[in-house]
N, C-alpha and C positions, 0 to 999 in steps of 0.2 A: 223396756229399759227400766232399772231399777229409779225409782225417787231418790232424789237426795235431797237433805233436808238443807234448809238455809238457817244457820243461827249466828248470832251476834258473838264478839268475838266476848262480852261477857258468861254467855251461855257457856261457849265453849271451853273456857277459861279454867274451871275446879276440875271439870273430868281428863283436861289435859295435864294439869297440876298431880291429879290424882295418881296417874298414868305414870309420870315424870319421877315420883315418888316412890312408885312401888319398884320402880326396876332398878332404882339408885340406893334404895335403901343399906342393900349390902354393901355396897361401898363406901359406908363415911368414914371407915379409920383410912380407906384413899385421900376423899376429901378434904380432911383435915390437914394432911399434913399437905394437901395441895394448897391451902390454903395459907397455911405456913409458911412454905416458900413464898407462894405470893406477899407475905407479905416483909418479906427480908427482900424479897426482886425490888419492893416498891422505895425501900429504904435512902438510893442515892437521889429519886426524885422529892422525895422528903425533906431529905436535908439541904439539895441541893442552893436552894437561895438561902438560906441561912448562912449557907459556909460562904457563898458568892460574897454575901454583904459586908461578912465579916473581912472576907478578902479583901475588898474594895477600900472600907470606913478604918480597918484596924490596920491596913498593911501597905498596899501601892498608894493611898492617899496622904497617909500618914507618914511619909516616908523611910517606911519600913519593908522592903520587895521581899525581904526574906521570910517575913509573917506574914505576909501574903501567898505568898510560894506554898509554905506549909499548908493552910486552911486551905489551897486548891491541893494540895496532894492530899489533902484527908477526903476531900470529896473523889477523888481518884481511887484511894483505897474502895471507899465505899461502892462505886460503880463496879470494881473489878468482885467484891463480897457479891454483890446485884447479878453480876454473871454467873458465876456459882450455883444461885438458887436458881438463876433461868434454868440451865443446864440438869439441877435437880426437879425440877418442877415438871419435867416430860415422862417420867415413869410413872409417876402418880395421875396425870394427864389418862396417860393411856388404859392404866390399872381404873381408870373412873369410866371411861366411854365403853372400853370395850364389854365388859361384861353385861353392861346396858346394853349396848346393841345385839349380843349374841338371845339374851333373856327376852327384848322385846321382839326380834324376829319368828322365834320358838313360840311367842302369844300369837300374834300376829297371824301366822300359816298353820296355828293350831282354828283360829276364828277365820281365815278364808276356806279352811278345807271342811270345817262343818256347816258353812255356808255353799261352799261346792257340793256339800248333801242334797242341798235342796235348789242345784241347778242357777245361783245367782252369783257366782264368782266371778263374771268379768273382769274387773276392774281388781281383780286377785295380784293380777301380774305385776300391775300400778304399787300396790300396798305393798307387796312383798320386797319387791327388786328395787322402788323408789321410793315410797316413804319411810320404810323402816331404814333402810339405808342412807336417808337423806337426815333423820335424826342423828345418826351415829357423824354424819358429816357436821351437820349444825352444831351439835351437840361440843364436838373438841375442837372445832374454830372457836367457838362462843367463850369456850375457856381458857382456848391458844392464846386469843388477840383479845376477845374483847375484857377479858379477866385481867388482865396485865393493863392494857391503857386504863382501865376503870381505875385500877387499884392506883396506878398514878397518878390519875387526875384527884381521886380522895386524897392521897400521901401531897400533893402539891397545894389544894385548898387547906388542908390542917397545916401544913409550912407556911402558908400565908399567913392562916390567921395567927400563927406565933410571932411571925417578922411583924407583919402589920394589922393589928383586928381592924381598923375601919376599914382597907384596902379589901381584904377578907371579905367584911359585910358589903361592901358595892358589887363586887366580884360572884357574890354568889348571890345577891337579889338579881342579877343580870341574868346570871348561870338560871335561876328559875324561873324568870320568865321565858327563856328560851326553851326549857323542856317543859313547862307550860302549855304553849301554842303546841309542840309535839306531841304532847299527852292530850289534847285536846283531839286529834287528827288521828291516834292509834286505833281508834276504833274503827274507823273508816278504812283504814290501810287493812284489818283483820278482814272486815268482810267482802274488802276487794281478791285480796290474797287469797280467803275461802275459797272464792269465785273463781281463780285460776286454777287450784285444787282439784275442784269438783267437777271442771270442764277436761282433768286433763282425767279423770277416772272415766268421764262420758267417752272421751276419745277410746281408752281399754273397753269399755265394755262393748261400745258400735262396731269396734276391728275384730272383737273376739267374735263377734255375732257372724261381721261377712267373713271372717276368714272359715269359722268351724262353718260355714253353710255355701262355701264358695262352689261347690259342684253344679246346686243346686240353681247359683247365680248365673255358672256357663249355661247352664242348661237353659236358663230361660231366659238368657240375653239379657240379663237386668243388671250389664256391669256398672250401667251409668246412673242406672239407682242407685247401686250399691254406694259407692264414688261419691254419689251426692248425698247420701245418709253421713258418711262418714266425714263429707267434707262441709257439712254445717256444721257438726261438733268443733272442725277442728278451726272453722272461722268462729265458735264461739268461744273458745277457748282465746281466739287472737286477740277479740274485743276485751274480753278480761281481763286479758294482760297489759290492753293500754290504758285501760282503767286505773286498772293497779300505777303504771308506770307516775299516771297524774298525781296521784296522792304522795308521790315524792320530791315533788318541787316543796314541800313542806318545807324542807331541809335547811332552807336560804332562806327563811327568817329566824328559825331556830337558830343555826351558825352566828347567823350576823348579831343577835342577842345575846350568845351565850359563847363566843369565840372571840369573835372582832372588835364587836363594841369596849367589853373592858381594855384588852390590849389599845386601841387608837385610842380609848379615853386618857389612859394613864401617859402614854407618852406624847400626847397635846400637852395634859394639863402638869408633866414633870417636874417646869420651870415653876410655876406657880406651889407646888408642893412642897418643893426644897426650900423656895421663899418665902414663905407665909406659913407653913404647917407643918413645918420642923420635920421633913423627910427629908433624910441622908442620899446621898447618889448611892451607896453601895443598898438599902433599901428600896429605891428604884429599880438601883437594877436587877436586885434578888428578887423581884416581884415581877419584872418581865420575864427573869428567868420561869417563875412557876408558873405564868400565862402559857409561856411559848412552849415546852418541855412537856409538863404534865398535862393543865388543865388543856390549853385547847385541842391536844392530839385525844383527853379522855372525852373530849364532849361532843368532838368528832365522831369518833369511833361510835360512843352510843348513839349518836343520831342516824350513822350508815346501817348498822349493826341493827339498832332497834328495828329502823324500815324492811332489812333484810334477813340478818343470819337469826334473831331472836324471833321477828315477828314468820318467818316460815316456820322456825321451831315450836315453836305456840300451834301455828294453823295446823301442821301436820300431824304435832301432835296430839290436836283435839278431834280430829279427823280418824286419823288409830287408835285413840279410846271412844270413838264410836263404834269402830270396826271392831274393839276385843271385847264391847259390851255384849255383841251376838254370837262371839264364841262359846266354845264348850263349858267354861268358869260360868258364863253368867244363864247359861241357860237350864231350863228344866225340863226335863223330858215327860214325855207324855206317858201317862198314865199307863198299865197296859203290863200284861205277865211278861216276866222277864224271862231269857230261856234256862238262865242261870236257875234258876229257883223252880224251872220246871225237871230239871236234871235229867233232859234230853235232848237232843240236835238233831232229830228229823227233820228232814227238810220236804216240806209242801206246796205244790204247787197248782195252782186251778185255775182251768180257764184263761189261760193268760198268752195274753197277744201285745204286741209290739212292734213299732215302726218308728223309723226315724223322723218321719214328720208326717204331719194330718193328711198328706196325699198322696204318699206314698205307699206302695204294697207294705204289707206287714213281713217283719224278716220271721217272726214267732209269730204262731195264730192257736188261738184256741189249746194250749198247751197244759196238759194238765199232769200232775208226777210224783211220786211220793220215792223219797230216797232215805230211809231209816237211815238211823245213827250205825254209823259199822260199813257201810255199805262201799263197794268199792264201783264205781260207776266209769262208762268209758261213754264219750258222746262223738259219732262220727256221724259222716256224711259228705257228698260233693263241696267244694269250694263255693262261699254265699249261701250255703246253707243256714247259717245263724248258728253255729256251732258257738263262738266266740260273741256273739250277743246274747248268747245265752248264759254265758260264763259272767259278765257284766249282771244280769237280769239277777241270776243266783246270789252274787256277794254282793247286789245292792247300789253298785256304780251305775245299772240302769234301772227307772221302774217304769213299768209297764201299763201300756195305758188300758187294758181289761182285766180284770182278776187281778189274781194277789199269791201274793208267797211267803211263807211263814216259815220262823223257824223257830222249833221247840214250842209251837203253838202261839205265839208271839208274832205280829209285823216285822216285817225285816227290813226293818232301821239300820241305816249303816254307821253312824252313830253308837249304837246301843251295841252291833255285833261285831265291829271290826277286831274286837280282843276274842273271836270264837271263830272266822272265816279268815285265812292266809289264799291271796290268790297270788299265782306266779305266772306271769305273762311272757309271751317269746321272745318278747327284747327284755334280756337277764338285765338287773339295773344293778349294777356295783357302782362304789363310790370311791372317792379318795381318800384311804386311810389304811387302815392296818389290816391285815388278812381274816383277825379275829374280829375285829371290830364290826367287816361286813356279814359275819358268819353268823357272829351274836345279836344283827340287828332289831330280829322279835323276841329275841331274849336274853338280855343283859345279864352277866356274869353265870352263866352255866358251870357246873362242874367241870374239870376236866377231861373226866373219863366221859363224861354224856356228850363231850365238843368231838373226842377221840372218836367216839362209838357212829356220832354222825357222818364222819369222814367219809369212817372207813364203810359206813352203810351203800352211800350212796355213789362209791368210786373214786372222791378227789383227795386219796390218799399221796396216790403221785406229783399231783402239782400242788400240793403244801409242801411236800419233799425239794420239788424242781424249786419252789420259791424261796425256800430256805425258812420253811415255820411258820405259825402262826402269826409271829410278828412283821413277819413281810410289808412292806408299804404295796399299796396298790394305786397307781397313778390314776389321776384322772380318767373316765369311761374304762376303766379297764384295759388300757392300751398295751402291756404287756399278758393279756390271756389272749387265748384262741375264743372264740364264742361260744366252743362246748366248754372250756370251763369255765366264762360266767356263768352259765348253764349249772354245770356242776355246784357254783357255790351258792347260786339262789338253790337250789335245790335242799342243798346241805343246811340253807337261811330256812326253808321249810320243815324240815325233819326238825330242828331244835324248838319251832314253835310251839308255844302251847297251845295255838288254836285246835279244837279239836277236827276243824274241819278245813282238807286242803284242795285248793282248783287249781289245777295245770293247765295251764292257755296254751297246748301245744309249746311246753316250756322244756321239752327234750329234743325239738327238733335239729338241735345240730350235733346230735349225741346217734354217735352208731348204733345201732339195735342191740347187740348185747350190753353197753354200756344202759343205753334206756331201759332196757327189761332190770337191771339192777336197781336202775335210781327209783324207778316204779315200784318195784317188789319192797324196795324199801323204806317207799310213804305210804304205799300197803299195810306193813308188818307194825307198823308204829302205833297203829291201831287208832282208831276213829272213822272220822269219812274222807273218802277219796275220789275227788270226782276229774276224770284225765277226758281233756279235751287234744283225744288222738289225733297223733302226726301219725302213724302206720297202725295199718289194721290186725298186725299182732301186739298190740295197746290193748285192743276190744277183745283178744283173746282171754290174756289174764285176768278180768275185770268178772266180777259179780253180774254185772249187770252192763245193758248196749242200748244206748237210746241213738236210734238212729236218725237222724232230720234228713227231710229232703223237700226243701221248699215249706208249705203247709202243711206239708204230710210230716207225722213221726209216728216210729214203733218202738217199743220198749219190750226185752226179752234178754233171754240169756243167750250165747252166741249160737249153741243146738236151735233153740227158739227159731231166731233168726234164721239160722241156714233154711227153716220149714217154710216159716211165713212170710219174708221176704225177699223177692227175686234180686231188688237191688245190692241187699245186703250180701245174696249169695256169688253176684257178680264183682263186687270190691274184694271178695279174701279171695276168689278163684283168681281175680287180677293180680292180687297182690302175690299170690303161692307160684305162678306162674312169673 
């Protein structure tokens, strides 16, 4: 299981700052003017005891109701101006979070899948689906609720200190000793919160372990291991969280210093104020009002807010600029001839054997192959043969634990070659969006005529017709195709690639034979390499080249070759002619 590291929530602090930073950046002509409304929203908690006092001193006491009347309709106006800007205030809201969280997901699962290079993604599923997600949640609470009660409790302390500066200066020595004792305890709350963090990534990685290995679990009866690996992580996970929970009683004396106290002082000490220190009732009570209204729902808010929606913000986010420091931005590749620079795509293979775990038989053994650039290659054999581990071994998804594979004379990094190898596996993956959109996914804005030319190469001239054009929506999984034509349109996703090298995982199997022999013939013609991991052994006919597996045995020839030197091979086409 991977280490996690334990740091302080100061540690964590600038690179989550950093993080926070970069993917907000383009949006500050959003922020500003969110900030703008904010602060026209704050405007009738502002005024609000001022106009109250004036009410009280200038108009109902004086007996005057009807200039009293007015000064409460001017704060009315202003509340209903305050609705306005709320109302304004959610487009800019949105215009701020979301392109953050589309920007930070896109880092994100660029740094889990270059760490799924190297076989340590666990906790991939954790990062992707909940923290990145859990920023974009944090993130537009933070500025829903906590941005708005902030800015009124500031708009209500500067009303104060106009109505009354001493009242003002009692009001806010109280207010800072109460986030004082809080500030003192945030620390403690960071690396509790880590803590639940990092036990819930242990839970992703321990499940992804038994689940990808669950065969293995039946097989050797080790369910109640399994169960018990996974079930300390998630009792450790439990104890963190009541850890965490402890360091929230903080609250209740923060509150009670920076909420209660001013409020019960001032209306103990009322009568004494008005007597002795020349405070007016309608001053009284314009100063309960900015107790009750602004300040104490703002210092609420930051003391719930701080414990939760800001301090997970912080933790998560310094958690994910861990995770995007190992992505592809900050990392540098190993030294090592590039294939690019070699100005060829042969692919080499030696000696190389493979198995899914250290005691199991090997699915590849001792395999050795050379597949020049140009070559068109068909790989058959019985079902469990490693046809399809072999397909993984070549683009790089697996490597192999003897020997090695090269392409263009170079390691085959998957990393380094994913922009030179397009593999297309049996289950066609279409997504929800537009008919072009899935066509052009390894190649953003093609020509038209080269989008045309793909269509019609590989067959799916009819169902862009049936769908009514490139622009067609395609619903989630693909639920209105048949599965020969996700077929069809991965296929047609291949032909537009610029890799020059494509592997078909058995990615024509729901495609009739003549329909197949087209879409073949024309990742054939396209020119490069072609390596088709045959569903029918007229696949192995068209093909350059037939590498045949059958267990640890394989042979490699042209299909003559084969008819000579191999009985197996001559027994699957007489099956299949027959």
């Amino acid at each position: 299981m991977t280490a996690l590291p334990e740091r302080t929530g100061r540690a964590a602090a600038a690179p989550a700052a950093r993080l926070l930073h970069r993917h907000v950046r383009g949006q500050w002509a959003a922020m500003r003017r969110l900030a703008a409304w904010s602060a026209v929203e704050a405007l009738p908690t502002f005024a609000s005891g001022l106009l109250l006092a004036r009410a009280i001193d200038h108009g109902f006491l004086a007996g005057r109701p009807m200039t009293g009347l007015a000064w409460l309709a001017a704060l009315g106006a202003l509340y209903v101006v305050g609705a306005v800007a709320t109302g304004r205030v959610y487009p800019w809201l949105a215009a701020t979070v979301e392109p953050l969280r589309d920007s930070l997901v896109g880092e994100v699962v660029g740094a889990v899948l270059h760490r799924g290079a190297s076989g340590t993604a666990g906790a991939g599923v954790s990062q992707v689906t909940e923290q990145a997600e859990a920023v974009r949640a944090l993130l537009g609470s933070a500025l829903r609720n906590v941005r708005q009660l902030l800015s009124a409790g500031i708009a209500a302390l500067v009303g104060l200190a106009l109505l009354s500066p001493r009242l003002a200066l009692v009001t806010a020595l109280s207010v800072a000793i109460g986030l004082g004792i809080f500030g003192a305890f945030i620390g403690l709350q960071v690396r509790r919160y880590r803590a639940v963090v990092l036990r819930a990534e242990e839970i992703g990685e321990s499940a992804a372990a038994v689940v990808h290995g669950v065969r293995d679990v039946v097989a050797c009866a080790a369910e109640d291991r399994a169960s018990d690996t996974v079930g300390r992580v998630v009792d450790a996970q439990a104890r963190a969280l009541r850890a965490y929970a402890r360091t929230r009683l903080v609250r209740v004396p923060v509150l009670a210093f920076g909420v209660h106290l001013p409020l019960l002082a001032l209306l103990l000490l009322s009568p004494y104020l008005t007597e002795h220190q020349g405070f007016t009732t309608g001053e009284i009570a314009g100063a309960v009002a900015y107790l009750v209204t602004g300040l104490q729902p703002g210092v609420t808010v930051l003391v719930d807010a701080g414990g939760t929606l800001l301090l997970s913000l912080a933790v998560v986010l310094g958690r994910l600029s861990e995770i995007c420091a190992t992505g592809p931005a900050g990392r540098v590749l190993a030294a090592g001839p590039a294939p690019v620079a070699a100005g060829r795509f042969d692919i080499e293979a030696r000696h190389v054997t493979f198995a899914y775990s250290p005691r199991a038989a090997p699915v590849i053994e001792d395999l050795s192959l050379d597949i020049p650039e140009g070559t068109h290659l068909a790989v058959i054999g019985p079902s469990g043969a490693g046809k399809s581990t072999l397909a993984n071994l070549l683009t790089g998804l697996a490597t192999p634990q003897r020997g090695r594979i090269t392409l263009g004379g170079a390691p085959l990094d998957p990393v380094r070659t994913k922009s030179f190898i397009t593999l297309i596996p049996q289950e066609s993956y279409v997504f929800a969006a537009t008919l072009r959109e899935n066509l052009t996914y390894l190649c953003p804005h093609p020509a038209q005529a080269r989008l045309d030319d793909a269509v019609h190469a590989v067959g799916l001239a009819e169902t862009v017709d049936r769908l009514g054009g490139y622009d067609a929506e395609i619903p989630p999984g693909g639920a209105t195709l048949s599965q020969g034509e996700r077929q069809l349109i991965t296929l047609a996703r291949a032909y537009l690639s610029p890799a020059p090298i494509v592997v078909l995982d058995e990615a024509t199997s729901h495609l009739h034979p003549a329909a197949e022999a087209r879409a073949e013939q024309a990742l054939a013609d396209r020119g490069g390499t072609l390596i088709v991991i045959a569903h029918r052994i007229s696949s192995a006919e068209r093909a350059h080249l037939i590498l045949l597996l059958d267990g640890s045995a394989h042979v490699l020839g042209t299909h003559d070759a084969l008819l000579r030197r191999s009985p197996l091979y001559s027994e699957l086409v007489g099956h299949w002619h027959t």
